[in-house]
C-alpha positions in Angstrom: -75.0 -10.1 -53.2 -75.2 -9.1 -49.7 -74.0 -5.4 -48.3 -71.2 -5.6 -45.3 -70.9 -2.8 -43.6 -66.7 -3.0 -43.3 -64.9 -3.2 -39.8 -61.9 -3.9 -38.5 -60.3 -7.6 -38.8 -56.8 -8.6 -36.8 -54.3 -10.8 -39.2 -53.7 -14.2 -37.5 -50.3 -12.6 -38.3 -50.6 -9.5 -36.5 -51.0 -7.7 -32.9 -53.9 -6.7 -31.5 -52.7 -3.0 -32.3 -52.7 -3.9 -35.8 -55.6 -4.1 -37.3 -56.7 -3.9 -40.8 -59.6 -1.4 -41.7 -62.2 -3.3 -44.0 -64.3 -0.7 -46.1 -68.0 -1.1 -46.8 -68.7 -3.7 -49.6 -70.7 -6.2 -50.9 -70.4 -10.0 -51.2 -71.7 -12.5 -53.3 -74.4 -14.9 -51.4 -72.9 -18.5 -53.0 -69.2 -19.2 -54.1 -69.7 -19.3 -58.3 -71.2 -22.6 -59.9 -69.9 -24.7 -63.0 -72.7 -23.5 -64.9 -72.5 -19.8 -64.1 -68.9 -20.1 -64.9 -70.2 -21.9 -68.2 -72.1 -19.1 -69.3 -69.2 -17.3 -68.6 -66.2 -19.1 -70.6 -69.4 -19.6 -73.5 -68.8 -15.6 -74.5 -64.9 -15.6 -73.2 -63.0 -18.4 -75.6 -59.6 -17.8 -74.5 -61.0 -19.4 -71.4 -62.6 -22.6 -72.0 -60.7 -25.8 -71.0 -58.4 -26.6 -73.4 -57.9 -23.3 -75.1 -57.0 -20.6 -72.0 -53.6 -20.1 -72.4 -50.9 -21.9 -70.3 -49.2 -19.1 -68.7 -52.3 -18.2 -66.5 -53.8 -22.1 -66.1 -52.3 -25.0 -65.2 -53.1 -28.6 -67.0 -55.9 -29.5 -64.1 -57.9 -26.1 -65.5 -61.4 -27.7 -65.7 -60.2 -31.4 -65.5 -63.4 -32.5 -64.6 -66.1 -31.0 -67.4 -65.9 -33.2 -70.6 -65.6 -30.2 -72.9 -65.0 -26.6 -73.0 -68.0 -26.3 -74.2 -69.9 -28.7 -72.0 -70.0 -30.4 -68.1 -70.9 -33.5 -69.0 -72.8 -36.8 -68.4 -73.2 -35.5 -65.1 -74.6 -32.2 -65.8 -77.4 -32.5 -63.2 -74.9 -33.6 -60.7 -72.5 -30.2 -60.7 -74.0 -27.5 -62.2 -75.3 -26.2 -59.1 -72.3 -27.2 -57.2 -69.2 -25.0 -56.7 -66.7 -24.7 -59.5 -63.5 -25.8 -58.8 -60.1 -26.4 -61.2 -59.8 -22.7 -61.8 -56.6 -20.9 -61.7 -56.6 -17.5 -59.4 -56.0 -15.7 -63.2 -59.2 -17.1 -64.4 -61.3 -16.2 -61.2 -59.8 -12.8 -61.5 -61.1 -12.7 -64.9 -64.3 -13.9 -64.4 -65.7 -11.7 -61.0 -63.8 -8.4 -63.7 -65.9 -9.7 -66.7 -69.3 -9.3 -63.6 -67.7 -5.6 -63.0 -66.9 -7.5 -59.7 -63.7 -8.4 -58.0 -61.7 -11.1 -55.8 -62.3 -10.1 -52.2 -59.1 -9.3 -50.3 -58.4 -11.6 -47.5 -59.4 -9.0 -45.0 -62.9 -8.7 -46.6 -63.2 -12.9 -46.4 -61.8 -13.4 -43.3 -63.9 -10.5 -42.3 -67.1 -12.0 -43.3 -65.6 -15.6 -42.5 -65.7 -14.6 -38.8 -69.8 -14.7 -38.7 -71.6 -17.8 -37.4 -75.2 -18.3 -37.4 -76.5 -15.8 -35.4 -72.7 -14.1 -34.8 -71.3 -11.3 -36.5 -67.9 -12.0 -34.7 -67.4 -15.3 -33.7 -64.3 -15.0 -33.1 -63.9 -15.6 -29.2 -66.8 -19.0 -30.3 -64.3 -22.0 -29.6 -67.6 -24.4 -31.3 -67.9 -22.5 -34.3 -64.4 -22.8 -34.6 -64.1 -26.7 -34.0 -66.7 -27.3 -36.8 -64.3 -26.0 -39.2 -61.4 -27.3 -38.3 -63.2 -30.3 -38.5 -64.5 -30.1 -41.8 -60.7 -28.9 -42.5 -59.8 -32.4 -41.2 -62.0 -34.2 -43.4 -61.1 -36.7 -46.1 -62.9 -36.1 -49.4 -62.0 -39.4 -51.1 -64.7 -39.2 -54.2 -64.0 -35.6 -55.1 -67.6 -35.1 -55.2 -69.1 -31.5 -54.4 -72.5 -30.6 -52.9 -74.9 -28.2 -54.2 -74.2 -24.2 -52.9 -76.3 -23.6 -49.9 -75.7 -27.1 -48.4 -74.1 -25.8 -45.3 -75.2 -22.7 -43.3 -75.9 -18.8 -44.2 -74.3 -17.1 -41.6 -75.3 -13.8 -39.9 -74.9 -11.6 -42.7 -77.0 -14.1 -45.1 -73.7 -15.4 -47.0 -73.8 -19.4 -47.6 -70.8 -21.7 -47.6 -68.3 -19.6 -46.5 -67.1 -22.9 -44.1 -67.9 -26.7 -44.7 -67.9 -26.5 -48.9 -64.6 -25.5 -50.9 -61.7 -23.4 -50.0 -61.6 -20.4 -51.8 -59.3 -18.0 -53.6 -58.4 -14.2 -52.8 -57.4 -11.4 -54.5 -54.2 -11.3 -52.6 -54.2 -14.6 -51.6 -50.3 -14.7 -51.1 -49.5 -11.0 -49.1 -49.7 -12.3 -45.7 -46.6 -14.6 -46.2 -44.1 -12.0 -48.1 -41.0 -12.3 -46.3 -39.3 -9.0 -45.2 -36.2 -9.8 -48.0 -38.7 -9.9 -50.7 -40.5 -6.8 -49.6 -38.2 -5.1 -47.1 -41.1 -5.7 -44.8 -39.3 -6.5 -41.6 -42.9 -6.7 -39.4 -43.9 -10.2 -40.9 -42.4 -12.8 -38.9 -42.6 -15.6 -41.5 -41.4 -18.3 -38.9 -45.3 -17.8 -37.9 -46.1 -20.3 -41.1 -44.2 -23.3 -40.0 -46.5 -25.8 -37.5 -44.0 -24.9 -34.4 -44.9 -21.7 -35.3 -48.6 -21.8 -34.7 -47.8 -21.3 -31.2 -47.4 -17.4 -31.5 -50.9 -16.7 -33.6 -52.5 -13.6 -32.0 -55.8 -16.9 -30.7 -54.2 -19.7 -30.2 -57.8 -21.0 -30.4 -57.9 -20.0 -34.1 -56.0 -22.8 -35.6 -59.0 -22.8 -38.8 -57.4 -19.4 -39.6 -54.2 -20.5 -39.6 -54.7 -23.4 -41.6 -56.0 -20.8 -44.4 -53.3 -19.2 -43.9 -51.1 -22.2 -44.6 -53.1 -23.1 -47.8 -52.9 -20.3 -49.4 -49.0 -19.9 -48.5 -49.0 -22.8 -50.9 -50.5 -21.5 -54.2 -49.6 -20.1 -56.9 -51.9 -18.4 -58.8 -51.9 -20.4 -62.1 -52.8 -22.9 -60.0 -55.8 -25.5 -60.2 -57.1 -27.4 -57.2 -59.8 -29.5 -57.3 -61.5 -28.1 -54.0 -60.6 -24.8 -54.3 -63.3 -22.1 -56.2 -64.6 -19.0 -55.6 -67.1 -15.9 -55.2 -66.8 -12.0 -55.8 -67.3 -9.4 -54.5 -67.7 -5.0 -55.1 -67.0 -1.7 -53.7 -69.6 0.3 -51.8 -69.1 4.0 -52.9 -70.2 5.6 -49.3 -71.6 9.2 -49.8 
């Protein structure tokens, strides 16, 4: 893991006025692997494909290891790659098991904003075209490459663009409507592609389209580019 000294990070949602205070914390360096999350569902039973209960998976939950016990034939070829196919419930589970959590989406968005040699790259149109071009991208065979196969950006954090999606703690808050949580601020029209228009950079169309993905999951949810990393507090003295 890598230490993040916390910030401030503006919602695509929001106003510049309105911005979220992220707290010291620490980040894992690589999303989670299929054979760290082997080790993991090899002392957790109720987890393993096939056996984790149906409320908190759906029936893609590790559709592509051959067992629950096992990757595969093509052990080799994933184990160091990304795992994917896990429901938000079992990603939970999994970073609590560590004594680790789900980062929030201000935490990833927070570290997400860091090129190369950036710490904020916010206002960097070419950073920002790279992933919505990788966004853009087809991925026809379904394969996944190894973790650290793309960049490690300033803070020393690899694959946070260009490899899977990933899921957050609260990876559905930013889209409560104000009837469901008497939230009038939110200004859900904001979600919808004509709406796109009225996102605090309009040059920030990667953010929005996280936005849009995670507006449509639900958290038992399996998606075959879609995995994970942790993350923990920092108790400041």
């Amino acid at each position: 893991m890598v230490y993040l000294k916390g910030g401030t990070y503006v919602p695509l949602y929001s106003l510049d006025t309105l911005k979220s205070i992220v707290k010291p914390f620490q980040m894992d360096v690589y999303p989670v692997t299929n054979n760290q999350y082997l080790s993991f569902v090899l002392k957790n039973e109720n987890w393993q494909k096939g056996k984790a209960i149906q409320l908190f998976t759906d029936s893609t939950y590790l559709k592509h290891w051959a067992t629950s016990w096992s990757l595969g034939k093509d052990s080799n070829k994933i184990k160091n790659a990304p795992v994917v196919n896990v429901s938000w419930y079992a990603a939970k589970k999994y970073c609590e098991y560590l004594g680790k959590r789900l980062p929030t989406v201000a935490e990833w968005e927070f570290a997400a904003m860091a090129s190369e040699t950036k710490a904020n790259a916010s206002t960097d149109s070419g950073f920002y075209q790279k992933i919505v071009d990788w966004y853009a991208k087809p991925n026809h065979n379904h394969t996944l490459g190894n973790i650290g196969g793309t960049f490690k950006n300033f803070y020393g954090i690899w694959d946070m663009h260009g490899l899977v999606w990933e899921w957050t703690q609260d990876f559905n808050s930013a889209l409560t409507s104000g009837e469901s949580r008497s939230d009038s601020s939110l200004d859900k029209d904001l979600f919808c592609g004509g709406g796109a228009v009225n996102a605090k950079n309009l040059k920030n169309y990667a953010a929005f389209m996280r936005y849009a993905m995670r507006s449509s999951l639900k958290a038992k949810y399996s998606v075959g580019n879609l995995g994970f990393r942790c993350v923990k507090d920092v108790i400041v003295h």
